[in-house]
C-alpha positions as a printed Julia matrix, in Angstrom:
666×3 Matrix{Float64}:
 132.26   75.17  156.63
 131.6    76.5   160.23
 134.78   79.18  161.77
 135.4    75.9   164.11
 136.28   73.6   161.62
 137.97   76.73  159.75
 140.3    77.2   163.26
 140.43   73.28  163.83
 141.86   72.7   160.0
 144.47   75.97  161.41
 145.73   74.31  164.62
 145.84   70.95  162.73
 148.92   72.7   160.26
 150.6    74.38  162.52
 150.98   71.71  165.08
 152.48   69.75  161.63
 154.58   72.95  161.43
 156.03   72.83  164.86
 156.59   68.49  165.15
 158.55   68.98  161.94
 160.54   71.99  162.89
 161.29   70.03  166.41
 162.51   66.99  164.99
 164.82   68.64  162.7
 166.65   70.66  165.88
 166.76   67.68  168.11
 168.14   65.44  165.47
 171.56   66.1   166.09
 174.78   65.74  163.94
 174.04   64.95  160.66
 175.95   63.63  158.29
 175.86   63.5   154.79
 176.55   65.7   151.68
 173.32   67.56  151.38
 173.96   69.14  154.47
 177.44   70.27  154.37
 177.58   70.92  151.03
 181.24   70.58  149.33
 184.01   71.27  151.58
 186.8    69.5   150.2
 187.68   65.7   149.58
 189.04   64.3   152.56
 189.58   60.65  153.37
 187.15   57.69  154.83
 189.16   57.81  158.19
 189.89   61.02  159.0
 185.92   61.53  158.44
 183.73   63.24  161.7
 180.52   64.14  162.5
 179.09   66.97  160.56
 176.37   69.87  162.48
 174.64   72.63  160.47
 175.56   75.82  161.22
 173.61   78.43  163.03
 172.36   80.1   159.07
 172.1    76.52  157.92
 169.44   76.16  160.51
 167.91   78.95  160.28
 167.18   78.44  156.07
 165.91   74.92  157.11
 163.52   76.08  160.0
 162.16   78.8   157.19
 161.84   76.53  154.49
 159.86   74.05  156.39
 157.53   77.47  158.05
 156.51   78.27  154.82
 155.89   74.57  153.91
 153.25   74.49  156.36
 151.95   77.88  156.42
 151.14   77.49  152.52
 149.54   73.35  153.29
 147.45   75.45  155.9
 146.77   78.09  153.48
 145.34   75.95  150.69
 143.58   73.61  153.51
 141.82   76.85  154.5
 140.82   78.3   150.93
 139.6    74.51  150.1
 138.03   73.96  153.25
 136.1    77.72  153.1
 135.33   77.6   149.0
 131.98   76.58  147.85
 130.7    75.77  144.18
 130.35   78.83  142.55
 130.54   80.02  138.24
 134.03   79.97  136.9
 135.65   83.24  136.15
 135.07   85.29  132.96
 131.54   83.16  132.47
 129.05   85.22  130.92
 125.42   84.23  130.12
 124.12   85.69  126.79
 126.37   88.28  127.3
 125.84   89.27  131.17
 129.07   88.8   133.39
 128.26   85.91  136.18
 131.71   84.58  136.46
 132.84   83.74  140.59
 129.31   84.3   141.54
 127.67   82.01  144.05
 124.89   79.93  142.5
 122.2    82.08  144.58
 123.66   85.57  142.86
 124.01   83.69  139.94
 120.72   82.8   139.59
 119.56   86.41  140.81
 121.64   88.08  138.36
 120.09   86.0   135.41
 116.53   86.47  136.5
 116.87   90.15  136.53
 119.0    90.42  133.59
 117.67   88.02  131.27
 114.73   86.25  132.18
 112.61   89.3   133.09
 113.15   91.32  130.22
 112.2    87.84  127.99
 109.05   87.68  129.39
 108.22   91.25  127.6
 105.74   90.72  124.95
 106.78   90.13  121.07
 105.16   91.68  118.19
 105.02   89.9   114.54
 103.23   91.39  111.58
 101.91   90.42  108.29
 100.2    92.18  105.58
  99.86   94.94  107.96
  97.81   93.03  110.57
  99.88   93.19  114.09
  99.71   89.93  116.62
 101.3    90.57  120.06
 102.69   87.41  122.38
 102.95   87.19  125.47
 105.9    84.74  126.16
 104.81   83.33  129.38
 101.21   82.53  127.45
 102.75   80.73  124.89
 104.45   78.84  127.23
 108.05   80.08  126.66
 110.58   81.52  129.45
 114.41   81.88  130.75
 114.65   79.62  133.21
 117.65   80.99  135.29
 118.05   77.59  137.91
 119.08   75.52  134.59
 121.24   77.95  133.13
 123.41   78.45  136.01
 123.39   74.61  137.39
 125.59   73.64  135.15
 127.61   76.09  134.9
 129.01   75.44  138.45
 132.37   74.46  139.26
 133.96   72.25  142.43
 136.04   73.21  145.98
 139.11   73.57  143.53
 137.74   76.03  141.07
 139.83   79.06  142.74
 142.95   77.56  141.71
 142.19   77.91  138.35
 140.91   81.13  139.06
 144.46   81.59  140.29
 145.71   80.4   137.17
 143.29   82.51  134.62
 141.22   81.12  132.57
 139.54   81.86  128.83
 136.3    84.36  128.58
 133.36   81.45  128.13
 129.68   82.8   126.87
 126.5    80.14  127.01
 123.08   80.5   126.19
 120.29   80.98  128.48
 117.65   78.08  129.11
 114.3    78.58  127.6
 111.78   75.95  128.44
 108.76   75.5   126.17
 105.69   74.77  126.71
 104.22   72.38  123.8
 100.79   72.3   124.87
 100.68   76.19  124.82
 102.96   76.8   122.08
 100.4    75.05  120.25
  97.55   77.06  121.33
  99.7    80.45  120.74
 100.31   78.99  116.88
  96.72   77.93  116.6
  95.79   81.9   116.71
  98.27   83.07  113.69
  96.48   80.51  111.84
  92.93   81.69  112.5
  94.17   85.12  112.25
  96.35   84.92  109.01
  95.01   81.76  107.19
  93.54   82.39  103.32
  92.71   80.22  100.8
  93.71   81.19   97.01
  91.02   82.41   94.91
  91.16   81.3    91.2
  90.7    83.9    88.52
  89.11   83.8    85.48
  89.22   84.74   82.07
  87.11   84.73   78.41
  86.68   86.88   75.63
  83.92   87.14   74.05
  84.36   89.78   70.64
  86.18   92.69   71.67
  84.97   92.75   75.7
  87.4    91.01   78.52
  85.79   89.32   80.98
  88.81   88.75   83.67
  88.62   88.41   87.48
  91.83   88.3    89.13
  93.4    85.7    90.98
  94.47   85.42   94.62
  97.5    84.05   96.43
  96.71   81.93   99.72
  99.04   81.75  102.61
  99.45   79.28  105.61
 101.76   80.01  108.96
 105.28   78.01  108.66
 104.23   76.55  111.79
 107.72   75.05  112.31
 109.5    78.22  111.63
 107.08   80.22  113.79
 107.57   78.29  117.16
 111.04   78.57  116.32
 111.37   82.11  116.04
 108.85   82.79  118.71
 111.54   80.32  120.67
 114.72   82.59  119.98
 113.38   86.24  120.02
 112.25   85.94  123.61
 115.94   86.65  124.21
 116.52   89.08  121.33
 115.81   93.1   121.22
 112.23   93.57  120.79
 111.02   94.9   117.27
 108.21   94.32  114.88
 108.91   90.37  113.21
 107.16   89.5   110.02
 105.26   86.15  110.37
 106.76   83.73  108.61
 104.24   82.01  105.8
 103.9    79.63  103.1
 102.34   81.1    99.97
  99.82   79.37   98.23
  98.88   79.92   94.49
  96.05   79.4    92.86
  95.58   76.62   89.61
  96.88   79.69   87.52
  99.47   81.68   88.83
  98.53   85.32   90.05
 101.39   86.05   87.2
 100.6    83.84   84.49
  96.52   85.2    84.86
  97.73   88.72   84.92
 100.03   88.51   81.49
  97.03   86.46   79.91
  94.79   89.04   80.97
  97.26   91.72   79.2
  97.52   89.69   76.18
  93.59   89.33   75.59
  93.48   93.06   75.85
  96.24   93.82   73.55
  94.45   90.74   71.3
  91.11   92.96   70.46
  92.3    96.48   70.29
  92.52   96.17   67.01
  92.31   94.37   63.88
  94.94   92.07   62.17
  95.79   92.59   58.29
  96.48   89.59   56.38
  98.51   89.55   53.09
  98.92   86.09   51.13
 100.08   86.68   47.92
  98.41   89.46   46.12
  95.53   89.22   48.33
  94.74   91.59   51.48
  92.53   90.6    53.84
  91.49   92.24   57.66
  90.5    90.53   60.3
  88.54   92.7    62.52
  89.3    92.91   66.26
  85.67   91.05   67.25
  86.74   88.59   65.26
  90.08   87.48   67.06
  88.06   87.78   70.16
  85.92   85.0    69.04
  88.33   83.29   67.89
  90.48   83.53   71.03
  90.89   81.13   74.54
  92.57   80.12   77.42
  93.46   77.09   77.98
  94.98   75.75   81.43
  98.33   73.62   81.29
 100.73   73.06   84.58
  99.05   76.13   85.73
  99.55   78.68   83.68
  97.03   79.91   81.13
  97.68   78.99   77.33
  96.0    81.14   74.86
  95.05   79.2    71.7
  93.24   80.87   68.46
  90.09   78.8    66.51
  91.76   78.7    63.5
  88.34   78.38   61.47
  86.78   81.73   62.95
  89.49   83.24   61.7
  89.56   81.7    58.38
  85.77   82.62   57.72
  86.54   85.83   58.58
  89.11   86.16   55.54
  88.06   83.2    53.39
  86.33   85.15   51.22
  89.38   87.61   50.22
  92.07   85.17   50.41
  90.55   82.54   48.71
  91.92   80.81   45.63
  90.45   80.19   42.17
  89.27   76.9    43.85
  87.51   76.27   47.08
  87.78   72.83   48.53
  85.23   70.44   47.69
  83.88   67.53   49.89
  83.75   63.62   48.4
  79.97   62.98   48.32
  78.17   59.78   47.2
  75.93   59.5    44.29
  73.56   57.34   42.37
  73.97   56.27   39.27
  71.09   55.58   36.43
  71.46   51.59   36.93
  71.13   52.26   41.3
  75.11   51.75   42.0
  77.09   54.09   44.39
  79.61   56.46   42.8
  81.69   58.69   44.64
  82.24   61.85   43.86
  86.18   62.83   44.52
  87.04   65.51   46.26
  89.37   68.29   46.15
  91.75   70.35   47.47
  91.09   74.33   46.87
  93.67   77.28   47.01
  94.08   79.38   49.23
  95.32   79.78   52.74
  95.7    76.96   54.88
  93.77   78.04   58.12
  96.31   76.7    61.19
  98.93   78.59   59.08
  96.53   81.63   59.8
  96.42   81.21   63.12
 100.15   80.89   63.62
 100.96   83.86   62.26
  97.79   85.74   64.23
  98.95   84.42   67.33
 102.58   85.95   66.9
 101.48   89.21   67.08
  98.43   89.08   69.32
 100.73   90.76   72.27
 100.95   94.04   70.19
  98.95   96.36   71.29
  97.16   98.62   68.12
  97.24  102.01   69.71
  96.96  105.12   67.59
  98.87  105.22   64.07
 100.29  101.78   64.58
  98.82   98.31   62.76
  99.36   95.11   63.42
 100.21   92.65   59.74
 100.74   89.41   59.03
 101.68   87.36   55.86
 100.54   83.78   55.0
 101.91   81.56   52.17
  99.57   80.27   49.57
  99.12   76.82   48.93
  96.69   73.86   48.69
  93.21   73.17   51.31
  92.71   70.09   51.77
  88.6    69.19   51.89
  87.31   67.8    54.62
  86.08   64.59   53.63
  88.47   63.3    51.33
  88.05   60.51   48.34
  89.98   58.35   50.97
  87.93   58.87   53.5
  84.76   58.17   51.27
  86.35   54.8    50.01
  86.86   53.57   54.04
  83.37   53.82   54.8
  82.6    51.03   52.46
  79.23   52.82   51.67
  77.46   50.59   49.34
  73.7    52.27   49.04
  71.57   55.05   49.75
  69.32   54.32   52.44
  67.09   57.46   52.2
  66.45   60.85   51.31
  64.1    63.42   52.74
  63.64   66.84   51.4
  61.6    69.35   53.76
  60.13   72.54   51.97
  59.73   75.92   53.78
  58.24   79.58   52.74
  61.38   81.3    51.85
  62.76   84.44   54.39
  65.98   85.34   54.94
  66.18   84.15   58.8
  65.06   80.78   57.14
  67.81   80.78   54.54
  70.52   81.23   57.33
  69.46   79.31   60.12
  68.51   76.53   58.18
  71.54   76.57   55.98
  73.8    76.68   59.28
  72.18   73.89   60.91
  72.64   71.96   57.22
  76.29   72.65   56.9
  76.89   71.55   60.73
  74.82   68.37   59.74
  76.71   67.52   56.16
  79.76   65.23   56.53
  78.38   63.18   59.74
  79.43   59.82   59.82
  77.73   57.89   61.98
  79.93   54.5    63.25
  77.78   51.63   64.35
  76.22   51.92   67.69
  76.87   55.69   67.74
  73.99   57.8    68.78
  73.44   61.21   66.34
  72.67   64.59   68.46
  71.03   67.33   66.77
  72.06   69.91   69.51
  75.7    68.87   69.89
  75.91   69.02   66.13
  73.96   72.3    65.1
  75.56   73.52   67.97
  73.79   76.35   70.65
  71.82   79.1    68.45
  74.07   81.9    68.95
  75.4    84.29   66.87
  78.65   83.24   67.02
  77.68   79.94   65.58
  76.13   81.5    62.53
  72.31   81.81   63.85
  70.34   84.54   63.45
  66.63   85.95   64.55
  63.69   84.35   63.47
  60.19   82.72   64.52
  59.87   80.19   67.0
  56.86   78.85   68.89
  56.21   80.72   72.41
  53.92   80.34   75.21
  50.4    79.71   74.4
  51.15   78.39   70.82
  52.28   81.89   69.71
  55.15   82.61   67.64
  57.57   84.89   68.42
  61.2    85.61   67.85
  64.46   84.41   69.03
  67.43   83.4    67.84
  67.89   80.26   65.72
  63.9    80.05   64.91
  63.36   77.65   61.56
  66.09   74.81   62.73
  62.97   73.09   63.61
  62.68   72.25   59.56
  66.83   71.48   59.6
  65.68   69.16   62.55
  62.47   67.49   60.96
  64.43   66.88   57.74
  67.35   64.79   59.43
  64.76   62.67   61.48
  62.64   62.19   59.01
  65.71   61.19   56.81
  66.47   58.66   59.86
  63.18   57.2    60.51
  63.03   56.11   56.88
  66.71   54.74   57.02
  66.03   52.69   59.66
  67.91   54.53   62.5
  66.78   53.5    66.04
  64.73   56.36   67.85
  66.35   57.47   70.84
  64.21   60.85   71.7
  61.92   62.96   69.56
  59.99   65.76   70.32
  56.66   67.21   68.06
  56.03   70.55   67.98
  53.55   71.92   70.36
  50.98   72.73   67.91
  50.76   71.34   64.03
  52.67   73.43   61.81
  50.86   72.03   57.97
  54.53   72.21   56.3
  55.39   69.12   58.07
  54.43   65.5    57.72
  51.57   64.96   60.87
  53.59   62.76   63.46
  56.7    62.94   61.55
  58.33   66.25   62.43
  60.33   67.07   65.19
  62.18   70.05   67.04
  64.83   70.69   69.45
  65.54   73.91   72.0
  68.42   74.14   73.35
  69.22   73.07   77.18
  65.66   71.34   77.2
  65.1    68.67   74.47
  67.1    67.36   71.87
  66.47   65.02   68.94
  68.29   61.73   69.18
  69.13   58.48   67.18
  71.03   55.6    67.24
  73.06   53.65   64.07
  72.25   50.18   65.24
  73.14   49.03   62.02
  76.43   46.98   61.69
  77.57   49.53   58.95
  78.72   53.5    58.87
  76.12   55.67   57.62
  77.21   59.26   56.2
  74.68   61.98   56.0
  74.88   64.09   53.49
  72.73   67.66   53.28
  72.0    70.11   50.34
  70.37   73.51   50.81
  68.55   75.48   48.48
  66.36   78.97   49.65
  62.83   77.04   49.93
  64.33   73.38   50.97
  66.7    71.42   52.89
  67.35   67.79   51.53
  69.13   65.12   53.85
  70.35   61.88   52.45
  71.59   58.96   54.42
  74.57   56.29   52.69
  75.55   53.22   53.96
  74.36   49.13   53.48
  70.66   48.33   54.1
  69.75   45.65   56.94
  66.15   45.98   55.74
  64.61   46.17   52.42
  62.15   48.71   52.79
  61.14   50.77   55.55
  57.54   52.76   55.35
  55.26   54.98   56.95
  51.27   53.97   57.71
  49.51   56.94   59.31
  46.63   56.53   61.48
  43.73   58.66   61.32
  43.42   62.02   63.4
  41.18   61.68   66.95
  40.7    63.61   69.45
  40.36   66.73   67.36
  40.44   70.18   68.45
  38.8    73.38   67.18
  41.5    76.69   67.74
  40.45   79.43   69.9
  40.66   82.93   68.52
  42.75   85.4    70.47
  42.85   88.79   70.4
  46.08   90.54   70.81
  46.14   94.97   70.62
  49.38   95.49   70.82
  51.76   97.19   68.88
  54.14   94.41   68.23
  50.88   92.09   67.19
  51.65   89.85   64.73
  48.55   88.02   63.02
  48.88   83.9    63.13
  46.01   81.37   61.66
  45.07   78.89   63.96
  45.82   75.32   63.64
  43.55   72.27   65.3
  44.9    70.25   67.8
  44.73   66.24   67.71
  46.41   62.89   68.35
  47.72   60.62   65.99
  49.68   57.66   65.53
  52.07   56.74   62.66
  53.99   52.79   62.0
  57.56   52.64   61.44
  57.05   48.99   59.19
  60.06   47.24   58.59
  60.36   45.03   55.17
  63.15   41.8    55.03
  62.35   40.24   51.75
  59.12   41.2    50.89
  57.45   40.54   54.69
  57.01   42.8    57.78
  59.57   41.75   60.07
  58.82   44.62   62.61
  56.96   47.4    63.42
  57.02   50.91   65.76
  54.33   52.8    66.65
  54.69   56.92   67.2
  52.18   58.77   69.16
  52.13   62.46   68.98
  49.66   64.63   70.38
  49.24   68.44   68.66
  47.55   71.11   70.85
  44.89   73.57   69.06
  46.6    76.67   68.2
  44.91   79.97   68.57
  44.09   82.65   65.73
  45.67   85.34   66.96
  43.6    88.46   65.5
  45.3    91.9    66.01
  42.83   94.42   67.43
  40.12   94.77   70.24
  38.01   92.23   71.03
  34.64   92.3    69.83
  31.89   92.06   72.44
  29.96   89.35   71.06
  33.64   86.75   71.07
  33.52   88.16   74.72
  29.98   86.2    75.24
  30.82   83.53   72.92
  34.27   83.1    75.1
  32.45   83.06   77.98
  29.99   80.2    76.91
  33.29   78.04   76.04
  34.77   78.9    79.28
  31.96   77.14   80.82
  31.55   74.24   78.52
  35.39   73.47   78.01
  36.66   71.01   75.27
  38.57   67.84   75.74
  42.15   68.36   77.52
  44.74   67.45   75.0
  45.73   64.71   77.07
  41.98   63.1    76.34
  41.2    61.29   79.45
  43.23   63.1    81.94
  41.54   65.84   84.13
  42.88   69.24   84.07
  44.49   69.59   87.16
  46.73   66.47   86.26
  49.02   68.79   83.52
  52.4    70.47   85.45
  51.81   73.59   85.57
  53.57   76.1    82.48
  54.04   72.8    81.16
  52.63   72.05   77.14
  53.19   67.96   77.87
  50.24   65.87   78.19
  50.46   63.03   80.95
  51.49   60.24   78.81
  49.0    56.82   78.31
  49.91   53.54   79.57
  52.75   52.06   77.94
  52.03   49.51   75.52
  55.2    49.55   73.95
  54.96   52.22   71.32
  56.61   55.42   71.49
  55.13   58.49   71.85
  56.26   61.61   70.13
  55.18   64.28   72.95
  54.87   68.33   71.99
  57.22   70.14   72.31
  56.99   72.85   75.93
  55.8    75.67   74.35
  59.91   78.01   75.47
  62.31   78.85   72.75
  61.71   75.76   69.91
  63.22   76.17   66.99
């Protein structure tokens, strides 16, 4: 309001002042009781006219002065006052109460909004991100904290009055858009993604890689604190993050990782009975593995590596024995019963290993456990037997081999894998998932197998090729549908021509399939020099035979010479093709018929020694009159390179049995 209207609103009162103060002197006599006051009872007619004393006047002219003067006062302070904070109003602490909205608004800036625009710093892990408020789009904005803070023309009689201490929260604005941006860079900078740990045993070494924990920004709780520390103290903020585990827990991997360490430092004792038995610390790392349920690793013990490790000591007077078929004089099926054995009963074993697999053997101290005797149950039981409904034998094979200890072994593991199958109709048989890899923790050992070139050499599992031959050739004369065979490279004369077969592991496999509607159980016995494989269930055919074609295509062997230390002499062996008929028999008559093609290459005889010059002109001649390819009509530079296979001929719906690539057959 301008001075004139100030002076205009002045002259306005007082002139109000004045009229009033006029009219009450130039009203005369008055009568009544407020003016006189009480003076005594007197009666209606001897009533007169009443006139205010000189003091009475004087309190009246007073009293309506200060009247005016205070209706002038507050017209003034209204007229004059502008909107402005209420008293004792303080914005996050700073004192703005009676200011103007201009110093208001000054007084906030400088206070509050400058020193929120100073950068933040948050941390994690040790790595340091600095913000810049005003970059990620968040700042005091001083016009909308004080706008509403402002009161009316009227505020200063509250002022007047007093009023309660008030304290409000600064505006901060923020920007989405850049907020977003600002979170984007924790993320880039602090993002991880879990790393899964793992963990075997394999005899008494750990194989363990740690785990790793991921982590993620709380992207909520981030903008959020970035939001309310702009007005806070600066100091160093940890980022706030969402952990992320891995499948296993970085806990649960670490205490499985100390429990397969304290599993093979040492060796177990075993007491059952009278009997003491040891089961070394190799052992229980076979035996042992982890599992993965809800995310945590479950250690579980193979309660038959154990047992083998101990059977022998802890065994009763009986071992279990297997229900096996048998033929009678007059050609009926008997079955032999089983039964149960004593001794230790081998998940009771690995119960009681388990419980004290988290000691740790250190010096001095042992680790022991005690097992109750009782009965083992066989395998295949007399029940079991009697479900199968086995009526007949439907062959038996037996393969002879030159005896040698590797022989003995490998054979005989591949034999007991074999013995017990039962083979439900439709099911296809797998030599490999049944003999299991050659390892030596699956009971294989060194021996010979067929190398590159035709040359034998050694590796583990060598002579399951005659474990192999014996079970097809066991099949193919019981009728079994051929899924995949494979010949050996090169003619080995132990065999029958066109009826053996091999495997190597991750390669080839043998394969057959019960088409029969009846089980068939295989059965195998071992002896040092043979393997014999019989196969029980109900005939579809009569009779099933083998008609062998003649040899063609006949190869002579090269000789090789070989000076080496590790030389091993090896007769050579022709190569050739030939075919053999699978003849089925219903009732006297050929009902059906398969024909096999395999294909042998010519193996070499390796000498040991130098090479004589006159094989060095006689090699020389061969070299430029070569024989037949194996693969008869194809040319040379049709075969695969490193590859023994010859292309195969046109089908005409026989099989063919193809050799075997010439890399780790058994």
């Amino acid at each position: 309001m301008t001075t004139g209207a100030v002076l205009n609103v002045g002259a306005f009162v007082l002139t109000i002042t004045l009229v009033l103060g006029r009219y009450v002197r130039l009203a005369g006599p008055v009568s009544g009781w407020w003016l006189r006051g009480d003076e005594g009872s007197v009666s209606e007619s001897h009533r007169r006219q009443w006139r205010p004393s000189k003091r009475q006047w004087l309190v009246l002219r007073i009293s309506v002065l200060i009247i005016g003067v205070g209706a002038a006062v507050f017209a003034i302070l209204s007229a004059v006052s502008s909107p402005s904070v209420p008293a004792k109003t303080y914005v996050d602490g700073v004192d703005v109460g009676g200011l103007s909205r201009d110093e208001a608004i000054a007084v906030v800036r400088d206070r509050i909004a400058k020193p929120a625009a100073r950068p933040l710093e948050f941390e994690e892990d040790g790595q340091q991100i600095v913000v810049k408020p005003r970059q990620a789009g968040v700042w005091v904005n001083a016009e909308k904290t004080v706008d509403p803070l402002l009161a009316g023309r009227f505020q200063w009689i509250a002022d007047l009055l007093g009023t309660d201490r008030t304290n409000v929260e600064p505006v901060v604005i923020v920007d989405e858009e850049k907020m977003v941006r600002q979170i984007a860079v924790f993320e880039r900078l602090l993002t991880t993604t879990p790393v899964e740990s793992s963990l075997s045993v394999n005899g008494k070494s750990v194989d363990y890689s740690p785990g790793r924990q991921g982590k993620t920004v709380d992207v909520e709780e981030l903008t959020n604190s970035i939001r309310s520390l702009v007005t806070e103290p600066r100091a160093k903020v940890d980022v706030p993050v969402i952990v992320e585990e891995p499948t296993v827990s970085v806990a649960s991997a670490e205490a499985a990782n100390a429990l397969a360490l304290s599993a093979v430092s040492g060796p177990v004792k075993v007491a059952a009975g009278s009997a003491v038995a040891t089961i070394p610390a190799a052992v229980i790392g076979d035996a042992l593995s982890f599992g993965v349920v809800n995310g945590e690793y479950v250690p579980s013990l193979d309660a038959t590596v154990l047992y083998e490790a101990v059977s022998e000591d802890l065994q009763g007077s009986e071992k279990p024995r297997n229900a096996r078929f048998k033929v009678r004089e007059d050609g009926s099926i008997q079955i032999v019963p089983s039964r149960a054995g004593g001794g230790v009963n081998e998940a009771a074993l690995a119960q009681a290993v388990m419980r004290v697999l988290s000691q740790e053997v250190t010096e001095g101290q042992k680790r022991e456990v005690v097992v109750t005797e009782g009965q083992v149950p066989a395998d295949f039981t007399t029940a079991d037997a009697e479900a199968l409904g086995i009526k007949e034998q439907l062959s038996s094979f037996t393969q002879k081999f030159l005896y040698a200890p590797y022989r003995v072994t490998n054979i005989g593991q591949a034999a007991e894998y074999v013995d017990g199958t039962v083979l439900m109709p439709g099911e296809v048989f797998s030599m490999n998932d049944t003999i299991l890899e050659r390892t030596k923790k699956n009971g294989y050992t060194h021996g010979a197998i067929i190398g590159p070139g035709g040359i034998f050499v050694e590796a583990l599992g060598g002579g399951v090729s005659a474990a192999t031959t014996a079970v097809w050739t066991a099949a193919f004369f019981a009728g079994m549908e051929r899924v995949f065979t494979r010949a050996h490279s090169v003619y080995i004369s132990r065999y029958i021509q066109g009826l053996e077969a091999t495997v190597a592991w991750g390669n080839f496999d043998m394969q057959f399939r019960n088409d029969s509607p009846y089980p068939v159980y295989i059965s195998t016995e071992m002896t040092d020099t043979s393997m014999t494989v019989e196969f029980w269930g109900t005939r579809t055919y009569d009779r099933v035979k083998a008609e062998f074609g003649p040899r063609t295509k006949v190869k002579k062997a090269k000789k090789v010479y070989r000076n080496s230390n590790f030389c091993t002499p090896q007769p050579g062996s022709p190569g050739f093709h030939i075919n053999v008929d699978r003849v089925f028999y219903q009732s006297g008559e050929e009902v059906k018929r398969e024909t096999i093609k395999t294909i042998y290459k010519a193996s070499p005889k390796v000498i040991c020694g130098k090479k004589p010059k006159k094989d060095k002109d006689k090699d020389k001649t061969d070299e430029e009159n070569p024989n037949e390819s194996p693969a008869g009509n194809a040319p040379t530079g049709d075969t695969p390179e490193g590859s023994d296979d010859a292309p195969p001929p046109p089908d005409d719906g026989t099989f063919e049995n193809v050799p075997a690539e010439e890399i780790d057959v058994g």
